[in-house]
ROTORPA-328736 format. One record per atom (N, C-alpha, C): residue number from 1; atom name; x, y, z. Coordinates in Angstrom, 1 decimal. Example, Ala and Ser with C-alpha at 12.3 -4.5 7.8 and 13.67 -1.06 7.14 Angstrom:
BEGIN
(1,N,(13.2,-5.7,7.8))
(1,CA,(12.3,-4.5,7.8))
(1,C,(13.2,-3.3,7.8))
(2,N,(12.8,-2.2,7.1))
(2,CA,(13.7,-1.1,7.1))
(2,C,(12.9,0.0,7.9))
This chain:
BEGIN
(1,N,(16.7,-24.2,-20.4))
(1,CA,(16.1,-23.0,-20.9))
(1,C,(16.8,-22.7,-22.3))
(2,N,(15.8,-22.1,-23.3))
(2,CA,(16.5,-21.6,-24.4))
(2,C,(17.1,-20.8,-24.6))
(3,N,(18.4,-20.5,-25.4))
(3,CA,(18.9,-19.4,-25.8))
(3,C,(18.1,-18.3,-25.9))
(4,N,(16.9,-18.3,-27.0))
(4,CA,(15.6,-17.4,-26.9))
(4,C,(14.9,-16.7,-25.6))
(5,N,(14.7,-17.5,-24.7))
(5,CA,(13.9,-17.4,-23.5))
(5,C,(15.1,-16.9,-22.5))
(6,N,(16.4,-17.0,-22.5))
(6,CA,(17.3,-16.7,-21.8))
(6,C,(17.4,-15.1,-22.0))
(7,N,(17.8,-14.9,-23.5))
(7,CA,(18.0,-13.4,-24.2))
(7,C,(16.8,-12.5,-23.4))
(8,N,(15.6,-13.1,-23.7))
(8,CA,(14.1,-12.7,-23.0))
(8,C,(14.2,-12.3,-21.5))
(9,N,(14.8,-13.0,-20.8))
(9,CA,(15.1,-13.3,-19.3))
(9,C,(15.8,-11.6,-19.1))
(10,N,(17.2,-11.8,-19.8))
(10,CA,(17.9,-10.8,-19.6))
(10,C,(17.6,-9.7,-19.7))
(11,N,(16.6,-9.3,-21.4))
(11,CA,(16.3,-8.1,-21.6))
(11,C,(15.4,-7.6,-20.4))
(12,N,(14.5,-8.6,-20.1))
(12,CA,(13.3,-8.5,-19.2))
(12,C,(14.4,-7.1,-17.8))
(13,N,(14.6,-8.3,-17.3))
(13,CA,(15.2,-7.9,-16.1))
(13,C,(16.1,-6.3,-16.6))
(14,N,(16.8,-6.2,-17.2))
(14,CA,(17.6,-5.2,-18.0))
(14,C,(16.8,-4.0,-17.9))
(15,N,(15.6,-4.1,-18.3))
(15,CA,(13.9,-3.4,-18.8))
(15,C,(13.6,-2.8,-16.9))
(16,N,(13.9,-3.8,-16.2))
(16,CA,(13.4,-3.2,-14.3))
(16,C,(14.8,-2.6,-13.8))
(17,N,(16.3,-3.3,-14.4))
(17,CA,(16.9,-2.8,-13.8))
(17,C,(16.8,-0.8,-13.9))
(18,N,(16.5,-0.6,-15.1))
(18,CA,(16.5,0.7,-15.9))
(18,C,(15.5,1.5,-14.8))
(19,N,(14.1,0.6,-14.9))
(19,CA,(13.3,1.4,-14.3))
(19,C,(13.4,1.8,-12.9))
(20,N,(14.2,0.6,-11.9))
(20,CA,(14.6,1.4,-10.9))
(20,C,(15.7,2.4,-10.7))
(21,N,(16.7,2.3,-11.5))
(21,CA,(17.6,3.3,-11.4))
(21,C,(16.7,4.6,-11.7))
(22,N,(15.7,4.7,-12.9))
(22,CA,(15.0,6.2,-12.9))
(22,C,(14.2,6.5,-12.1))
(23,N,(13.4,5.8,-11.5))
(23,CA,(12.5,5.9,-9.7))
(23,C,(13.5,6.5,-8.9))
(24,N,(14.4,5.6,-9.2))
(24,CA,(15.4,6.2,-7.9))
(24,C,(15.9,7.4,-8.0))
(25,N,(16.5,8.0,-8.9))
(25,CA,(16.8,8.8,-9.5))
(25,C,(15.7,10.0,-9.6))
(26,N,(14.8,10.4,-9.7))
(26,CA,(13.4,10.7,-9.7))
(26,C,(13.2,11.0,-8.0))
(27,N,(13.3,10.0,-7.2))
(27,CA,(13.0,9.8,-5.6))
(27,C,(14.0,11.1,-5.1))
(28,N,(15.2,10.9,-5.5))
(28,CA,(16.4,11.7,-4.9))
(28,C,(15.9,13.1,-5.4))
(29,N,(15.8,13.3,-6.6))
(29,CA,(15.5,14.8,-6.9))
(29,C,(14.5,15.1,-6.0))
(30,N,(13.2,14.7,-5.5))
(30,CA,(12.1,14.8,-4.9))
(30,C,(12.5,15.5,-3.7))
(31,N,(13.5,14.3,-3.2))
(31,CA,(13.8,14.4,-1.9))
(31,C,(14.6,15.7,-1.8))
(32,N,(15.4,15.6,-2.7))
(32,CA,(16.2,17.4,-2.3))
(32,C,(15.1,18.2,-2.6))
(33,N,(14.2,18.4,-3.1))
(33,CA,(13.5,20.1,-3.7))
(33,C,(12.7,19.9,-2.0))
(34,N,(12.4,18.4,-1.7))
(34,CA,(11.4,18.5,-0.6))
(34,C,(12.3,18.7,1.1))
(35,N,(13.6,18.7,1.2))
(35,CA,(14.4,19.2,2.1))
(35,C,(14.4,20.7,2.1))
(36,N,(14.7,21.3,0.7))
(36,CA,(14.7,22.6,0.7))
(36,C,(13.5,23.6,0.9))
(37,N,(12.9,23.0,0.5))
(37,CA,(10.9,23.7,0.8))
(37,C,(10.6,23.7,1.8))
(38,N,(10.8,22.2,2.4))
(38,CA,(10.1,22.0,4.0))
(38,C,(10.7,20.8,5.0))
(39,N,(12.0,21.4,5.3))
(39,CA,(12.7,20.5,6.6))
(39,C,(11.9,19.5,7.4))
(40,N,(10.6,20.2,7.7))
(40,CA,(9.8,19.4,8.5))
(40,C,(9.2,18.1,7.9))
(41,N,(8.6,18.7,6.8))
(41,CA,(7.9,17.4,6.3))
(41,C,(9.2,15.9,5.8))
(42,N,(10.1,16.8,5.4))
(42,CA,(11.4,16.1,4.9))
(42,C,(11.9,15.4,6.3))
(43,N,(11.6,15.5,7.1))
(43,CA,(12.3,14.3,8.2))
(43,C,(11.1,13.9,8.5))
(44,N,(9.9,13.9,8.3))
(44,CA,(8.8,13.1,8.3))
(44,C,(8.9,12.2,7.0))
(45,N,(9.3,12.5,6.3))
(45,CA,(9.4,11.5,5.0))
(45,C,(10.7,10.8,5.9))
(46,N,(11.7,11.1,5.9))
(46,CA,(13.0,10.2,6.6))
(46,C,(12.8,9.0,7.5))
(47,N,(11.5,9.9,8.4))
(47,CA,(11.2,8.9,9.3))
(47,C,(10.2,7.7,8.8))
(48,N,(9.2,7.9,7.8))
(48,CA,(8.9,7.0,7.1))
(48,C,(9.5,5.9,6.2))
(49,N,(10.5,6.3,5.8))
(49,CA,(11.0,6.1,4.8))
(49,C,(12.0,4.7,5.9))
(50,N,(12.5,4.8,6.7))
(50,CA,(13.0,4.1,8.0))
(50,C,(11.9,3.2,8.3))
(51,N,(10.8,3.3,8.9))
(51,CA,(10.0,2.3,8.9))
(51,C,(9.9,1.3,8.0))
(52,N,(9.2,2.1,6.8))
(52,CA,(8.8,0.9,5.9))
(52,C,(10.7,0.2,5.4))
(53,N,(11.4,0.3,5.3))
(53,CA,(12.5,-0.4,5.8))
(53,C,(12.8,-1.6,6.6))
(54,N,(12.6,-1.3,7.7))
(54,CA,(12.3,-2.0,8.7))
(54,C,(11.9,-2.8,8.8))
(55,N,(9.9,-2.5,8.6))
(55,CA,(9.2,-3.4,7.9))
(55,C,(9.8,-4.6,6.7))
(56,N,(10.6,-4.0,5.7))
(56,CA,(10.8,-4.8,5.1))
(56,C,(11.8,-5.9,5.2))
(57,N,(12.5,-5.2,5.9))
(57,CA,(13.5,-6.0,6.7))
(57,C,(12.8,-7.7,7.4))
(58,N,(11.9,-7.0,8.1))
(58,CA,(11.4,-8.0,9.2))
(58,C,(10.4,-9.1,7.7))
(59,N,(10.1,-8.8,7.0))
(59,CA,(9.1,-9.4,6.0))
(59,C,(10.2,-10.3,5.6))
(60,N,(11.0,-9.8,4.6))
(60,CA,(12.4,-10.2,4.2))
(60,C,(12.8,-11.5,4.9))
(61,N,(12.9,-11.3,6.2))
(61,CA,(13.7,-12.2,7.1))
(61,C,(12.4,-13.6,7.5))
(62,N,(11.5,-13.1,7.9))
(62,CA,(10.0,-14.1,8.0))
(62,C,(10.2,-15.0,7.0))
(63,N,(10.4,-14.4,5.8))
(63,CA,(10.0,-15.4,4.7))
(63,C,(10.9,-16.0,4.1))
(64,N,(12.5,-15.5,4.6))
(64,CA,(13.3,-16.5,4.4))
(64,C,(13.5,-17.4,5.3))
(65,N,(13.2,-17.2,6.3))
(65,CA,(13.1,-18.3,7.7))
(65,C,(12.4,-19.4,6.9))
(66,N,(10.8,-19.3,6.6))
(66,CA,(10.2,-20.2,6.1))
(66,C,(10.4,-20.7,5.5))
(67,N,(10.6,-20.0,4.3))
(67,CA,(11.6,-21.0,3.3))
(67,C,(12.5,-21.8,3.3))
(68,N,(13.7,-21.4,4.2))
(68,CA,(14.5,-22.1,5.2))
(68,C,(14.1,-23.2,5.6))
(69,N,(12.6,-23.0,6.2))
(69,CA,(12.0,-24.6,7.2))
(69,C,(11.5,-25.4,6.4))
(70,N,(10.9,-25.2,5.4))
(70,CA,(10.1,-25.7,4.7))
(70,C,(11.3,-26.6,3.9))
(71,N,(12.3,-25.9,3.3))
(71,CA,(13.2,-26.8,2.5))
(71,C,(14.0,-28.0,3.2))
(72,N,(14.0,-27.7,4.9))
(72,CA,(14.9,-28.4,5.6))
(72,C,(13.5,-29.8,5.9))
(73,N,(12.2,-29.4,5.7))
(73,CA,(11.5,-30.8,6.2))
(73,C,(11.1,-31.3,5.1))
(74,N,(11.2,-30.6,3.6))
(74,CA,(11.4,-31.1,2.4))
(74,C,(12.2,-32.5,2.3))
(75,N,(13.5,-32.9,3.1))
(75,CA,(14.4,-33.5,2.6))
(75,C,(14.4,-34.6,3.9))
């Protein structure tokens, strides 16, 4: 890889690191105004927020397995 395309690489990534820290950041403010307004819906977000987790967890893990298998009958 080029020096050029590397610098590119970095800023790129630099460019999503930014954007999730401000989502996130953004998410948290949300989440407090939306604890203080309405407890209820706020642990219905909590509990969602756990699922799709979970979910991602279990996706996460599937598709490293695979990967995992595929690379071991690769060789």
């Amino acid at each position: 890889m080029s020096k050029a395309a590397g610098q590119q690489s970095t800023k790129t990534l630099s460019r999503v690191v930014d954007l999730l820290v401000e989502y996130r950041i953004k998410l948290d403010a949300l989440e407090h105004v939306l604890k203080e307004t309405n407890p209820l819906v706020h642990e219905l977000y909590l509990g969602t927020i756990e699922n799709l987790q979970a979910q991602k967890t279990a996706e996460v893990n599937r598709l490293l397995t695979q990967t995992f298998k595929s690379k071991l009958t690769e060789r």
